[in-house]
C-alpha positions as CSV (number, residue, x, y, z in Angstrom):
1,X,103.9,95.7,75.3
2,X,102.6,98.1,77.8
3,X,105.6,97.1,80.2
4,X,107.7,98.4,77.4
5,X,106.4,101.9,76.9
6,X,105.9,102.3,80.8
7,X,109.8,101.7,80.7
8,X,110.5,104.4,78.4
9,X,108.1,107.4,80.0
10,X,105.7,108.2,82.6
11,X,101.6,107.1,82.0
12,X,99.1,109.6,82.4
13,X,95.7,109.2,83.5
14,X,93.0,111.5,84.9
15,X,90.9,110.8,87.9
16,X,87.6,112.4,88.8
17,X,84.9,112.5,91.8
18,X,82.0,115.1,92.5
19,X,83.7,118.5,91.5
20,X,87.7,117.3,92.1
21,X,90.2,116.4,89.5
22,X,92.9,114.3,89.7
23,X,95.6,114.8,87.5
24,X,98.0,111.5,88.0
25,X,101.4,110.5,86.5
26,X,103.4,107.1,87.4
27,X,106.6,105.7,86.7
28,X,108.8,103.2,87.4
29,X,110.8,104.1,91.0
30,X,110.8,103.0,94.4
31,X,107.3,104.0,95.8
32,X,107.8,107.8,96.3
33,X,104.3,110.0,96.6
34,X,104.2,113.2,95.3
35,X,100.5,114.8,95.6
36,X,100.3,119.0,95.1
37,X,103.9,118.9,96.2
38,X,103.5,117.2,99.0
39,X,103.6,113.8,100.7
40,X,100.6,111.2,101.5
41,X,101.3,112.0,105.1
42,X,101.7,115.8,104.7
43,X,99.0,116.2,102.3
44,X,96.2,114.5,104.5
45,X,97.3,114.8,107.7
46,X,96.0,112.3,110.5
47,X,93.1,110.8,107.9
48,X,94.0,107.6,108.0
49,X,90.7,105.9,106.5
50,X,91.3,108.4,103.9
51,X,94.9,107.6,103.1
52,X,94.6,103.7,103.0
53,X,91.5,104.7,100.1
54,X,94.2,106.6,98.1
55,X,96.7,103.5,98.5
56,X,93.9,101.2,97.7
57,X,95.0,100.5,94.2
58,X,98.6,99.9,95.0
59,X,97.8,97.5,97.7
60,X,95.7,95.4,95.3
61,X,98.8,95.0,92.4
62,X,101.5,94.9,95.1
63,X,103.0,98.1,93.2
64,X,103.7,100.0,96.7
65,X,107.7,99.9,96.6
66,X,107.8,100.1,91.9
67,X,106.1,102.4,90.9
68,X,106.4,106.7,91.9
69,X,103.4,108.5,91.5
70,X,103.1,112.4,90.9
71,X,99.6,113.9,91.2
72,X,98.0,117.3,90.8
73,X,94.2,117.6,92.7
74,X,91.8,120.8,92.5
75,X,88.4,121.1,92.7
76,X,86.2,119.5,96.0
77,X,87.5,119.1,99.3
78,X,90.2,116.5,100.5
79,X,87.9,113.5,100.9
80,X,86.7,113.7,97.2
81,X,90.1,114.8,96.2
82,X,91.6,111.2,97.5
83,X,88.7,109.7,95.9
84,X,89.9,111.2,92.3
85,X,93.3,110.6,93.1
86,X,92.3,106.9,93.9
87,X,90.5,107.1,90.4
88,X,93.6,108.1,88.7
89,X,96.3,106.3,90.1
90,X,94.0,103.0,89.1
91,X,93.3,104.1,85.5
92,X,97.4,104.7,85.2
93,X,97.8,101.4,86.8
94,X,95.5,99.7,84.0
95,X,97.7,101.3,81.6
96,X,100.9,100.8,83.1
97,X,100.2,96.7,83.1
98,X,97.0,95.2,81.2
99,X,97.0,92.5,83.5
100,X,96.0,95.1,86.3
101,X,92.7,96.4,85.0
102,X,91.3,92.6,86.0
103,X,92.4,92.9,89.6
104,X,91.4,96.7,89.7
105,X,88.0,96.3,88.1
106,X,86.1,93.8,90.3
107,X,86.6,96.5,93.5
108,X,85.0,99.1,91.8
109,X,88.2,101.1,91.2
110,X,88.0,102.1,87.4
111,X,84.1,102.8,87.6
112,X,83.8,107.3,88.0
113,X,81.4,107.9,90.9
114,X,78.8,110.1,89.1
115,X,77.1,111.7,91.9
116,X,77.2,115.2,92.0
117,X,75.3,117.6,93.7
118,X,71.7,118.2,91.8
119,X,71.5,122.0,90.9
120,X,68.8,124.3,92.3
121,X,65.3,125.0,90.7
122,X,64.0,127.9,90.3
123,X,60.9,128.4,93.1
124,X,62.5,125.8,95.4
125,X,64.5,127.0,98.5
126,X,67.2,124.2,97.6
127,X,66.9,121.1,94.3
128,X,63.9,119.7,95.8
129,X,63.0,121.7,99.2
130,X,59.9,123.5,98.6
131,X,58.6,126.8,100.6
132,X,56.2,125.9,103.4
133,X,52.5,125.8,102.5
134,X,49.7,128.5,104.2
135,X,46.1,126.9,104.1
136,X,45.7,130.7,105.4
């Protein structure tokens, strides 16, 4: 059923790490990557740990050459940026076949990695750094 609709439009899903968004939609086509208006290659440059992360969930279904994939990323810097954009393009991929989400889940791919950065208190020099005692 989901095979249908993913036929007839592009699935949308959201993807999210630290402070970066992901903002991912896939359709059916021949494995073209379109992130911020650029290429994989273009967009991250000579990270190539990074890159194979980001194709991670493509690998797993064997959807590298089917499926095109057109992404928006803000927020964060370009390591937590693939990480959303590795979020995304798994939660679209859940959507786009149900049969996916049981492939995708044991690896950790649909679970949001909460950590953030803890905010500063007031008193402390940083969250938890606190100034330097004097006896004197």
């Amino acid at each position: 059923m989901a095979k249908k609709q993913a036929l007839k439009s592009k699935i949308y899903a959201t993807g999210k790490r630290k402070t970066a968004i992901a903002k991912v939609y896939l359709a059916p086509g021949n494995g073209k990557m379109l992130i911020n208006g650029l290429s994989l290659d273009s967009w991250l440059g000579g990270h190539e740990a990074i890159k194979m992360r980001v194709l991670q969930p493509l690998r797993l279904t064997k959807q590298e050459q089917t499926v095109d994939i057109m992404a928006s990323t803000i927020g964060g810097g370009y390591s937590a940026q693939a990480d959303a954009l590795r979020h995304g393009i798994s939660k679209a991929l859940s959507l786009f076949e149900g049969n996916f989400r049981a492939i995708l889940k044991p690896h950790g791919l649909l679970t949001r990695d909460s950590r953030v950065v803890e905010r500063k208190k007031y008193g402390k020099h940083k969250a938890r750094r606190s100034p330097q005692f004097s006896k004197r």
